[in-house]
C-alpha positions in Angstrom: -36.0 -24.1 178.2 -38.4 -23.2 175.3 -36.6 -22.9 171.8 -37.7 -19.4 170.3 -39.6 -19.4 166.6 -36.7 -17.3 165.6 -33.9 -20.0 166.6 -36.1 -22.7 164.5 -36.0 -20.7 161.6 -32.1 -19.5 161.9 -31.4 -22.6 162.2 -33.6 -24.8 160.2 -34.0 -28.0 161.5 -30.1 -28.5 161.5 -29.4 -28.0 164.7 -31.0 -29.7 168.2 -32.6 -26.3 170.2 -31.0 -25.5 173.0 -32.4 -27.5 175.7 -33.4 -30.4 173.1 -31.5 -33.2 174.4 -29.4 -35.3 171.6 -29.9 -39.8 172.2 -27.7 -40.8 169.3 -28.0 -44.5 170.4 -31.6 -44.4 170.4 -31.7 -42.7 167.5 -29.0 -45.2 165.7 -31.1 -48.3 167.3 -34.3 -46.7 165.9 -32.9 -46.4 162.1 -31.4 -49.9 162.4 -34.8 -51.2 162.8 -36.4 -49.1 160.6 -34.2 -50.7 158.0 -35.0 -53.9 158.5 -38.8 -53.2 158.3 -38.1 -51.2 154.5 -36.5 -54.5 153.9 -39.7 -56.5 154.4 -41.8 -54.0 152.6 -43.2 -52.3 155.6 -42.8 -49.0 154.7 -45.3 -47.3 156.7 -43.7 -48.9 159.4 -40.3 -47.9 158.5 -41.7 -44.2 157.7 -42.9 -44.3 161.5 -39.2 -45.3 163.4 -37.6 -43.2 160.7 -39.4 -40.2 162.6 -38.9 -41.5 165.8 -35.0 -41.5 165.3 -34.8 -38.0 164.0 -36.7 -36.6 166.9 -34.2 -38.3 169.1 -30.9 -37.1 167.1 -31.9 -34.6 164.0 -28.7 -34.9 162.3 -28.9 -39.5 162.5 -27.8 -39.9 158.4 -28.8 -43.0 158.8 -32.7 -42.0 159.6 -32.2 -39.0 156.8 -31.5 -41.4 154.1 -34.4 -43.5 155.0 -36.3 -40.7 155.5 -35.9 -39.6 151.7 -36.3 -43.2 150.5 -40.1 -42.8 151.8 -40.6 -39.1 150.6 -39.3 -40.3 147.2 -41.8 -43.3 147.4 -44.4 -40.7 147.9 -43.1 -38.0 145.4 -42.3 -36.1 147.8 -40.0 -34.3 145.9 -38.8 -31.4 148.0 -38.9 -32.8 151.1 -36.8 -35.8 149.8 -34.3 -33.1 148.4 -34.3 -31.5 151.6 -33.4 -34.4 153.6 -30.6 -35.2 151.0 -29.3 -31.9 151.3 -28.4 -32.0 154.9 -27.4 -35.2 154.8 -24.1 -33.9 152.1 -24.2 -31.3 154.1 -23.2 -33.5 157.4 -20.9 -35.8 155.1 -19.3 -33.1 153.8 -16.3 -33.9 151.3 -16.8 -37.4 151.7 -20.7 -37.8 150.6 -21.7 -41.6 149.6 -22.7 -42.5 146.1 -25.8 -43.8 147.0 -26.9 -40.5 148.7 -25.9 -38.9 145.0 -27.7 -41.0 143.1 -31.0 -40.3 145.7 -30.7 -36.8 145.7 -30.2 -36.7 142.1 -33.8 -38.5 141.7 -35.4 -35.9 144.4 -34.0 -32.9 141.8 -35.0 -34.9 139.1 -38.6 -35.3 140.5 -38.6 -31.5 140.9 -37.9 -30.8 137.3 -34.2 -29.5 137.7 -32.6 -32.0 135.0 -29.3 -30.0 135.5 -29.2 -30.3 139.4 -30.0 -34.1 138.9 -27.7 -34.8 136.4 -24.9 -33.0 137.9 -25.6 -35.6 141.0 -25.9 -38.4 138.8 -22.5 -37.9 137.6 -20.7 -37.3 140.7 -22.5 -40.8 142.3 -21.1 -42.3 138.5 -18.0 -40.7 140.0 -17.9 -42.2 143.3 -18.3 -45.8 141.8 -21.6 -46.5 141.7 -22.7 -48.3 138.3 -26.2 -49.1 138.0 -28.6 -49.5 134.9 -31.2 -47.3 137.2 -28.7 -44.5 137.4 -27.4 -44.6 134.3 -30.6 -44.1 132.7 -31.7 -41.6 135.0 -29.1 -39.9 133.7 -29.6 -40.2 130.1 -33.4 -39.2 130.5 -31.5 -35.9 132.2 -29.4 -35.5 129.1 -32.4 -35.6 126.6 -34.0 -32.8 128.6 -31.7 -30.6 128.8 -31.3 -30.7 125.0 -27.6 -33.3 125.2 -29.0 -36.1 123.1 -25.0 -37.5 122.7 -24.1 -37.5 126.3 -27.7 -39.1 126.7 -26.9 -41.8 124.1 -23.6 -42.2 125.9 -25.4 -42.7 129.5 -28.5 -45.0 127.7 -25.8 -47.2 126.4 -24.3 -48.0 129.4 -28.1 -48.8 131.0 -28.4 -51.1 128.4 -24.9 -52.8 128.6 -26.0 -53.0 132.7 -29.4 -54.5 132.3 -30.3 -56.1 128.4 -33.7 -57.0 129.4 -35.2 -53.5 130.3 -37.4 -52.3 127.3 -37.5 -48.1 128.8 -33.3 -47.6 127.9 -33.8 -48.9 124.3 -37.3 -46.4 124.2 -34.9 -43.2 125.7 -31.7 -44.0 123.4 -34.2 -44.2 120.6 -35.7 -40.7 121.4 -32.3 -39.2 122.1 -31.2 -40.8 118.8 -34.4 -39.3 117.1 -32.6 -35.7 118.4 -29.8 -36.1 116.6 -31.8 -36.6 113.3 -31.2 -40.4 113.3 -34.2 -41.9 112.6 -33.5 -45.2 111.3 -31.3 -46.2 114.3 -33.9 -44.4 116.6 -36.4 -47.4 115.1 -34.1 -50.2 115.6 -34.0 -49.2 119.2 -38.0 -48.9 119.2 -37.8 -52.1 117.9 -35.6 -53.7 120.8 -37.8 -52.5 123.0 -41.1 -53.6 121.3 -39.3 -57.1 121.2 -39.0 -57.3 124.9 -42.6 -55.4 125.6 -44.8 -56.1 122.5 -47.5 -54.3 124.5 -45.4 -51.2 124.7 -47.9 -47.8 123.8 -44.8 -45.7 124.4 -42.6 -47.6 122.1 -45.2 -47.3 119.1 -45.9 -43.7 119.4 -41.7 -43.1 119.3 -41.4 -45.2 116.5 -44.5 -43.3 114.7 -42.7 -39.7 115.0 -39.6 -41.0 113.7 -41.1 -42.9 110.4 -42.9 -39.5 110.0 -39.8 -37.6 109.8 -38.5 -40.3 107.1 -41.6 -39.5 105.2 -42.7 -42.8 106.3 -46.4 -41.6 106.6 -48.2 -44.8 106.4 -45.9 -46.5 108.6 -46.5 -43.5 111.1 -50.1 -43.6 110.8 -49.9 -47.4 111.7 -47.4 -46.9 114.4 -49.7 -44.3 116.0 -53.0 -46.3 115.7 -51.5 -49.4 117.2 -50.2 -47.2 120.4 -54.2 -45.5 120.4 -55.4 -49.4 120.5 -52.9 -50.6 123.4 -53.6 -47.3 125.4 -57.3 -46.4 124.8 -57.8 -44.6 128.1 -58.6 -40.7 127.7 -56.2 -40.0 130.7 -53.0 -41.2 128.6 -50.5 -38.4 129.1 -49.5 -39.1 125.2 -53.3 -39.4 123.7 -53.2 -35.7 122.2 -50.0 -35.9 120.9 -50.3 -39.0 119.1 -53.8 -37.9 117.7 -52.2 -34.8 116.7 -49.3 -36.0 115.3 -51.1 -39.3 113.2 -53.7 -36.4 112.1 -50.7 -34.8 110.6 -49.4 -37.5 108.8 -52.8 -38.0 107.5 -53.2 -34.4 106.2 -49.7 -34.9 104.4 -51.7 -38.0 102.6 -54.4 -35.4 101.5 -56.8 -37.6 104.1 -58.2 -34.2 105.2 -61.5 -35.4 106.4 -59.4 -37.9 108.8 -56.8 -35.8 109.9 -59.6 -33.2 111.3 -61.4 -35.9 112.8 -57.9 -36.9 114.5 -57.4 -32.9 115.1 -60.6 -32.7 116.6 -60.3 -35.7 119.1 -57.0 -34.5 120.0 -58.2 -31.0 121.2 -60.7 -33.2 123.2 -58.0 -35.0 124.7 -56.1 -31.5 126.1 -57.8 -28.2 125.0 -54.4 -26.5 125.7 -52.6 -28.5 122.8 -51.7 -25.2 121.0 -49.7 -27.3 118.2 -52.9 -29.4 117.4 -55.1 -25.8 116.9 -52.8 -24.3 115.0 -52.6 -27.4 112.8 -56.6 -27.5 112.2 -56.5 -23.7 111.8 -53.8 -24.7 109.0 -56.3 -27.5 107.4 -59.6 -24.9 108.3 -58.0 -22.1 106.1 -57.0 -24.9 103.3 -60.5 -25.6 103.2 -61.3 -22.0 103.1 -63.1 -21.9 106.5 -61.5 -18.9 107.3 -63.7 -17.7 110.3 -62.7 -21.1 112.2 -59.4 -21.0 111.2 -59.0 -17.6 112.9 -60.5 -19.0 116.0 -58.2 -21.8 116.5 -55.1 -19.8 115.5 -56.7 -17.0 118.1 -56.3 -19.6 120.7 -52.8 -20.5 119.9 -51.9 -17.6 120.7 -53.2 -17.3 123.7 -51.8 -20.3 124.8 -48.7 -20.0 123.6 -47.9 -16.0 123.1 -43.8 -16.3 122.4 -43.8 -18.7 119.0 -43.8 -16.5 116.3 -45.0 -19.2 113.5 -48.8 -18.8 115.4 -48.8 -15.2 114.6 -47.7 -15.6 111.3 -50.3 -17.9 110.8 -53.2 -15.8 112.7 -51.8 -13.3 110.3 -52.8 -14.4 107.8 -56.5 -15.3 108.7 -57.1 -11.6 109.5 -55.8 -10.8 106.0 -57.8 -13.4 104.4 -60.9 -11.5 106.3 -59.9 -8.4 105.0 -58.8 -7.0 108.5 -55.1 -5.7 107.3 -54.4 -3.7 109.9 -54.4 -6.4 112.6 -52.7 -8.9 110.0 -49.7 -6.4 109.4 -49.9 -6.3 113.4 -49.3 -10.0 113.6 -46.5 -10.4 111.2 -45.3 -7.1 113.1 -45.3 -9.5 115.9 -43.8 -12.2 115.1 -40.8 -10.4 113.7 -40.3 -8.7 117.5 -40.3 -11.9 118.9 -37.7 -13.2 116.8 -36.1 -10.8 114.5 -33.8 -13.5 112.7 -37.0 -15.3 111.6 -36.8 -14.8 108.0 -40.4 -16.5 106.7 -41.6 -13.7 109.3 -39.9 -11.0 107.6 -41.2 -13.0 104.0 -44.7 -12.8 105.4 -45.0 -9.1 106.3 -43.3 -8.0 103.1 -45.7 -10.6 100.8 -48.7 -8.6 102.9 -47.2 -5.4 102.2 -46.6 -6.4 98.3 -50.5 -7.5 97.8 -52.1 -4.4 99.5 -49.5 -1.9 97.0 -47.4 -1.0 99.5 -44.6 -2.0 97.3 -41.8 0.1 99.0 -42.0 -1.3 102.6 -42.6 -4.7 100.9 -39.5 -4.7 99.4 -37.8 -3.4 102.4 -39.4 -6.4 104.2 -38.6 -8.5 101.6 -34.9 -7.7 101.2 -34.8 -8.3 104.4 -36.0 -11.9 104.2 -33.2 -12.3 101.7 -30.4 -11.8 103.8 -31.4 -13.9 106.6 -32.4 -17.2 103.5 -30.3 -15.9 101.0 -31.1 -18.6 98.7 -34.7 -19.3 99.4 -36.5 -19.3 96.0 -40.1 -17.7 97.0 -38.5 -14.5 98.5 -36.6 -14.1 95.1 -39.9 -14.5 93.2 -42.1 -11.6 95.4 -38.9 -9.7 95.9 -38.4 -9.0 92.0 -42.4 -8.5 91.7 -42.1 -5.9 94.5 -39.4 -4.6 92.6 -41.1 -4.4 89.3 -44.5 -2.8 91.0 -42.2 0.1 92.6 -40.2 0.6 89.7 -43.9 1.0 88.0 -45.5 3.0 90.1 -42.7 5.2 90.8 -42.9 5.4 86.5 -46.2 5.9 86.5 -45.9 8.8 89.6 -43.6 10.9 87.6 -45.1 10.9 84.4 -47.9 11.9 86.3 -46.2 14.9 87.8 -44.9 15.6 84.7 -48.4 16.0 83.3 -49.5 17.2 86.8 -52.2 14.8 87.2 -53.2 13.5 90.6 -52.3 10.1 90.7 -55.3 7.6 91.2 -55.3 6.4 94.8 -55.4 2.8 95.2 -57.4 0.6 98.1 -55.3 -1.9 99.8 -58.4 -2.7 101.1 -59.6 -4.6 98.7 -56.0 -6.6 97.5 -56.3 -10.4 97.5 -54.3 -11.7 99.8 -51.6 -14.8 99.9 -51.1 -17.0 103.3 -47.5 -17.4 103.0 -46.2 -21.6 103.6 -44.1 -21.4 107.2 -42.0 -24.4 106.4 -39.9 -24.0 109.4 -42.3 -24.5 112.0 -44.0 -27.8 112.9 -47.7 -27.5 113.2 -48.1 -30.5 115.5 -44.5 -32.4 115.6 -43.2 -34.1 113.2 -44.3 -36.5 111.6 -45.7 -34.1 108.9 -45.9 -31.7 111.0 -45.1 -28.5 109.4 -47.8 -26.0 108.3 -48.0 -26.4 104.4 -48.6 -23.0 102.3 -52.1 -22.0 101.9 -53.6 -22.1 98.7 -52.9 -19.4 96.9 -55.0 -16.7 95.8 -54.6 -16.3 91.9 -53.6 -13.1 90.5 -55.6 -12.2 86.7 -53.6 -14.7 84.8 -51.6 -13.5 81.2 -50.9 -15.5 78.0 -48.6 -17.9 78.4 -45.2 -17.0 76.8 -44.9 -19.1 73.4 -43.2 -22.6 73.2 -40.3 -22.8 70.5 -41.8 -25.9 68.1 -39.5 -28.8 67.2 -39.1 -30.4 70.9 -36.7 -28.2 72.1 -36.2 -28.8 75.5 -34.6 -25.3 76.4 -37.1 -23.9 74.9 -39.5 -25.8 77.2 -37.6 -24.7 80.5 -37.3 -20.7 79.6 -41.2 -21.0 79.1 -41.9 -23.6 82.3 -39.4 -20.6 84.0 -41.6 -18.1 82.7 -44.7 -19.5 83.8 -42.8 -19.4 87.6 -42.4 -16.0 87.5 -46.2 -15.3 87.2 -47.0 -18.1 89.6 -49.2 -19.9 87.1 -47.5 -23.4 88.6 -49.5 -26.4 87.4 -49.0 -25.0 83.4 -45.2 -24.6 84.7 -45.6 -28.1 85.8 -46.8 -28.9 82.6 -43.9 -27.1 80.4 -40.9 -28.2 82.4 -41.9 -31.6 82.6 -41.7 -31.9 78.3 -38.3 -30.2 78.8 -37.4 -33.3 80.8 -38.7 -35.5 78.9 -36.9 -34.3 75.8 -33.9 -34.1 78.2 -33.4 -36.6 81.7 -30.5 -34.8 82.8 -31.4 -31.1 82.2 -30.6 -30.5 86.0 -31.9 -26.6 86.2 -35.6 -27.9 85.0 -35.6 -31.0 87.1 -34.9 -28.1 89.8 -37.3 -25.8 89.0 -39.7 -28.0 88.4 -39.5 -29.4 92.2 -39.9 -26.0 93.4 -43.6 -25.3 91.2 -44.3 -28.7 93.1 -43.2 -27.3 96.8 -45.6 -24.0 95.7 -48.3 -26.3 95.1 -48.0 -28.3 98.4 -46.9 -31.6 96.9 -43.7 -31.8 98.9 -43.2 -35.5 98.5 -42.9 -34.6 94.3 -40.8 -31.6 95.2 -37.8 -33.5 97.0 -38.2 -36.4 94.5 -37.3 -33.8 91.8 -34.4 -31.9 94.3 -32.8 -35.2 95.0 -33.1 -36.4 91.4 -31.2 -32.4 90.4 -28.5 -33.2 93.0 -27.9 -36.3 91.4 -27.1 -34.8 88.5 -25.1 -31.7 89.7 -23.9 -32.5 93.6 -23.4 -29.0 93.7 -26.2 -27.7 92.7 -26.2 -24.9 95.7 -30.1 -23.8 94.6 -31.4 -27.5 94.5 -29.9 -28.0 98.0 -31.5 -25.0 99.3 -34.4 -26.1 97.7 -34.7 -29.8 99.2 -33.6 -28.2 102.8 -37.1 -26.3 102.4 -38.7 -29.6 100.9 -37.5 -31.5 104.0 -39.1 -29.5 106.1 -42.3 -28.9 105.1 -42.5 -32.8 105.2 -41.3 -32.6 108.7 -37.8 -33.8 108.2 -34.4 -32.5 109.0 -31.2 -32.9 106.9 
């Protein structure tokens, strides 16, 4: 008797058809031998009788197993999975380790870290310990965002196996989550110990000095990984290019971090990181046409991260087209409305094109999601100042009933607004540092009280803040510290005219030296949080 196409697909290989006939001898005396020829490496072989048995009994475990071993040999993925699956299905409650573990790597191969792990753990479970399946495991953890639970499983791998470089390379990375970068190292190291020829190791060990501000160790880290693994099809070539170009831009090495940039896009033309990083560096240089172009692309290829819209942003205002810069910033606060340098950027736009009452809605805004960042206090209380004058200026013109003069947001200068949240690349020096500034008309600076009076010399450093003039601020509240070390608030505020002038290394130096002084110092730690990030660091 035929078996209908219907009864195949009801039924789904599970079950012999109706006039199949079942040999369950043959079938176990085929998977017997089939065993013996995995054993000796004859895997096609094997592959072959593995067939053979299931066509005699379609249910033979035995043949299953072996029959997933191959497909995982082959990364067969699915069909591996699928074999597994009927095989728990046929053991039921009492399902062997082994066949855990195997169907955990078939779901692991398929990108479902959650399926795999939860396998992984049940064969842990069922008493099977090995290094393999421990660090299967752990690699499970660190995608799915558990960087403890993967230390935990990566620990074991190593306490099973001392002499297997890949553990100490994963508890290193899963380490490097959990903002532990100098143990993260010490594990790169082990593992550079056992495989000095280790590309992978380097390139680890290069992101993690970057996030310790370690720049020239990253840059060296990176280059020696570039030198072991020269080939243009390693998966990691972009990344490392991007990220070592990053570390050079924080170095001011501009003309070598776009060369870097520029190789890296070769490497993968979909690395949306590494374009929105040269679009950074391209509207630094004031190249704004091929900074719009790059940060155009970023957005294409990656059209839910906010930070590239902010940034494309503020190309279109730097071209004068406001409209579609507003839009972007518009953008970026739909796709995450808790972002506060989006809410920052929109309302700075609004602020520089005189539209000072939605600016400072924007802007107040900004200040309840980072209530203590220091540049939305600065262009919320200018905002503030321009309404209060206009709206001034408005009356008394009613009174007099004169037409108030129209102004041209057209033709405001415009500021690109630092996104020190967002890494451009990765870490190390990662993060997008603020655009230069674009200066307003600048006024006399307030007058210094004579006689070396260092209060004196932070009220007028503070002064100079307030109209963004930041190198002469610089200038001032450095001679207050002079006359004074431990004058805490112009330590402080001199860090932050360093942050607004990109030099983030001299910024934390002064926020660290202020929380020395006064460990609670809430403004400073605000401050240094902001500092650390624009380096590429977490706290």
């Amino acid at each position: 008797m035929r078996c209908s196409l219907l009864t195949v697909l009801v039924l789904a290989l599970m079950v012999p058809c109706a006039g199949q006939k079942v040999d369950s001898r043959k079938a176990e005396r085929l998977a017997a031998q089939a065993g013996k020829l995995e054993k000796e490496g004859k895997a096609a072989e094997a592959a072959a009788l593995y067939t053979q048995a299931l066509e005699a009994d379609p249910n033979n475990v035995a043949a299953l197993k072996g029959q997933a071993k191959t497909f995982l040999s082959q990364q067969r993925y699915s069909d591996a999975a699928a074999s597994l699956q009927r095989v728990v299905k046929l053991q039921k409650k009492d399902v062997e380790a082994e066949v855990l573990h195997l169907l955990g790597d078939a779901q692991k191969g398929v990108k479902n870290p959650a399926f795999a792990a939860a396998a992984y753990e049940q064969a842990i479970a069922g008493g099977r310990q090995t290094a393999q399946l421990y660090r299967s495991l752990g690699e499970c953890r660190i995608e799915l965002g558990q960087p403890k639970l993967a230390v935990d499983a990566l620990t074991q791998a190593i306490r099973l196996r001392l002499d297997n470089p890949e553990p100490y390379v994963l508890r290193g990375r899963a380490l490097a989550q959990l903002n532990q970068y100098r143990d993260a190292i010490e594990d790169f190291d082990r593992a550079l110990y056992l495989k000095p020829d280790y590309a992978e190791a380097y390139f680890e060990k290069g992101y993690a000095q970057g996030q310790l501000g370690q720049f020239d160790r990253a840059v060296a880290s990176f280059t020696v990984a570039l030198k072991l693994r020269p080939d243009p099809g390693w998966p990691l070539r972009s990344r490392t290019l991007g990220y070592r170009g990053a570390a050079l831009e924080t170095q001011g090495k501009n003309d070598a971090a776009l060369a870097d940039y520029n190789a890296a896009m070769q490497a993968d033309p979909t690395n949306a990181r590494v374009l929105n990083a040269r679009g950074d560096l391209y509207a630094l240089q004031g190249k704004h046409d091929l900074a719009l172009a790059d940060r155009e692309r970023a957005v294409e290829l990656d059209p839910a991260n906010p930070y590239f819209y902010i940034a494309r942003g503020s190309s279109y205002h730097q071209l004068g087209q406001h409209e579609k810069g507003l839009a972007d910033r518009t953008k970026a606060i739909e796709i995450q409305p808790e972002l506060a340098t989006a809410w920052l950027a929109r309302g700075s736009a609004r602020y520089l094109l005189k539209d000072y009452a939605r600016a400072v809605e924007d802007l107040m805004q900004a200040q309840r999601l980072a209530p203590d960042d220091e540049e939305t206090k600065a262009v919320l209380a200018k905002a503030r100042e321009a309404l209060e004058r206009e709206r001034a200026s408005e009356q008394a013109s009613a009174t007099l009933q004169v037409k108030p003069r129209e102004q041209k947001p057209a033709s405001a200068p415009v500021v690109e607004v630092a996104v020190a949240e967002q890494p451009k690349v990765g870490p190390p020096a990662a993060v997008a540092a603020p655009p230069k500034q674009v200066e307003a008309p600048k006024p006399a600076a307030p007058p210094v009280a004579a006689g070396g009076n260092a209060e004196a010399h932070h009220k007028a450093g503070r002064a100079l803040l307030a109209q963004e003039r930041f190198e002469e601020a610089v200038e001032e509240l450095s001679k207050a510290i002079e006359i004074n070390p431990n004058h805490a608030l112009a330590i402080n505020a001199r860090g932050y005219a360093q942050m607004r002038l990109r030099r983030h290394t001299e910024a934390l130096r002064d926020f660290d030296r202020a929380l020395a002084l006064d460990p609670n110092y809430q403004n400073a730690k605000q401050n240094r949080a902001a500092a650390r990030r624009a380096l590429g660091l977490k706290d």
